[in-house]
N, C-alpha and C positions, 0 to 999 in steps of 0.2 A: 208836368211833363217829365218826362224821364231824363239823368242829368247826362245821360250816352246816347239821349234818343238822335241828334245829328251825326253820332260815329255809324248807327246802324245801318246804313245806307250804303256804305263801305264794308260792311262783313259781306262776304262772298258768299253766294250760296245760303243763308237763311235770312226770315225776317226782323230776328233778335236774338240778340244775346242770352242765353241760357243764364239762370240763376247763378252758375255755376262759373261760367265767362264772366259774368258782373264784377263776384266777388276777385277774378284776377283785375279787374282793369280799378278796382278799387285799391287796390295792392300799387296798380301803377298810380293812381291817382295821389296816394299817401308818398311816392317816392318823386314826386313834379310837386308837393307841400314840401318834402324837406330838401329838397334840393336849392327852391327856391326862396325858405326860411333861415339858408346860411348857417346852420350846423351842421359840418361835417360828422361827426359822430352821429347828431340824428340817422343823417344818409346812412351810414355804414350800419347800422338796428337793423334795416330792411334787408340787409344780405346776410345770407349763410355762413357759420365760418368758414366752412371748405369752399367759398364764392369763387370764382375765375371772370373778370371784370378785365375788357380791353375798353379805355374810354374813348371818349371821343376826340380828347386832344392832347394827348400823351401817347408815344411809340412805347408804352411798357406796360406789361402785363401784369396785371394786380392780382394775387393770390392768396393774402393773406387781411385779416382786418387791419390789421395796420395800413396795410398800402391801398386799401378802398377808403380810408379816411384821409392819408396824405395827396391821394388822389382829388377829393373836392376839396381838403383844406385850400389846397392851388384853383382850382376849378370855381369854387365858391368868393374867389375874392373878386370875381365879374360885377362892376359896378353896376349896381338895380337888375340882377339876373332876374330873368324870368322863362317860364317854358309854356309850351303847348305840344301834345300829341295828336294824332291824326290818321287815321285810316288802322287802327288796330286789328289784326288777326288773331283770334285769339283760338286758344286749340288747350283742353285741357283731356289728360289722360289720366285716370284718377289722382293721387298727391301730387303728378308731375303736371305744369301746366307752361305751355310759352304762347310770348304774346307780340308778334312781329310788325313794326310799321315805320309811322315817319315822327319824328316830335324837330322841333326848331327852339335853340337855345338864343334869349333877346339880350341886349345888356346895353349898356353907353358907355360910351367910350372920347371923349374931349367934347361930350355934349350932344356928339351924334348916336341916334338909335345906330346898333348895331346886331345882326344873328348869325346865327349859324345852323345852318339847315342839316339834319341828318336822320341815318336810319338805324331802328336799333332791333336788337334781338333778346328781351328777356325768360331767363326759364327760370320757372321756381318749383319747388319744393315746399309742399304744406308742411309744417312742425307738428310738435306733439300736439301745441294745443289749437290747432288748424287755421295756423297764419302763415300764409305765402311768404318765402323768403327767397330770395332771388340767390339761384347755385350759380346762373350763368349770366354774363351782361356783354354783348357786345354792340360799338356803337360806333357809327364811321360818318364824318362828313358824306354829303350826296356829292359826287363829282359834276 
């Protein structure tokens, strides 16, 4: 079975994801590995250098590679982090592609599970050599 086939059911409007949708949510799928791998540097590979990153638990806007790595250096130090995304939309327009929904961030904390539920908005940018790189990231607790 297909490893998106439970997202499908949540795209709006078709029965599947296009060849083309896969390859973005495989993009996300690689940025929910290093996120949850604990190298911030990995993390920051997947963004563009011209990125614009607001995260999910910091008032400051990140614009430069530096500041999307200082941003999970702090991010990443969530004991046993882990993620899940959910209800993906995905919308691509040829190099430019965004992928709008919900993901929840899990971790412990004095031995209790703990997460944090939010919604995010990625846009990327194919490269020269036609790998999605994330120009835009924004991502906000669900109130």
């Amino acid at each position: 079975m297909d490893r998106h086939a439970d997202l499908l059911v949540h795209q709006k409007g078709a029965e599947k994801f296009t060849p083309e949708q896969r390859s973005v949510l495989e993009a996300m799928d690689r940025w929910i590995e290093a996120v949850t791998g604990g190298d911030p540097e990995k993390v920051a590979s997947l963004y563009a250098p011209d990125a614009v990153f607001w995260g999910t638990v910091s008032p400051f806007l990140r614009t430069t590679p530096e500041g999307v790595v200082d941003y999970f250096r702090h991010f990443l130090r969530l004991p046993h982090l882990n993620a899940i995304y959910f209800k993906p939309m995905v919308r691509v327009y040829g190099d430019i592609a965004l992928n709008t929904g919900y993901y929840t961030f899990f971790y412990e904390e004095e031995g209790a599970l703990k997460h944090i539920p939010a919604r995010y908005t990625f846009v990327y940018r194919k490269d020269e050599s036609g790998e999605w790189k994330i120009i835009e990231h924004h991502s906000s607790a669900v109130p």
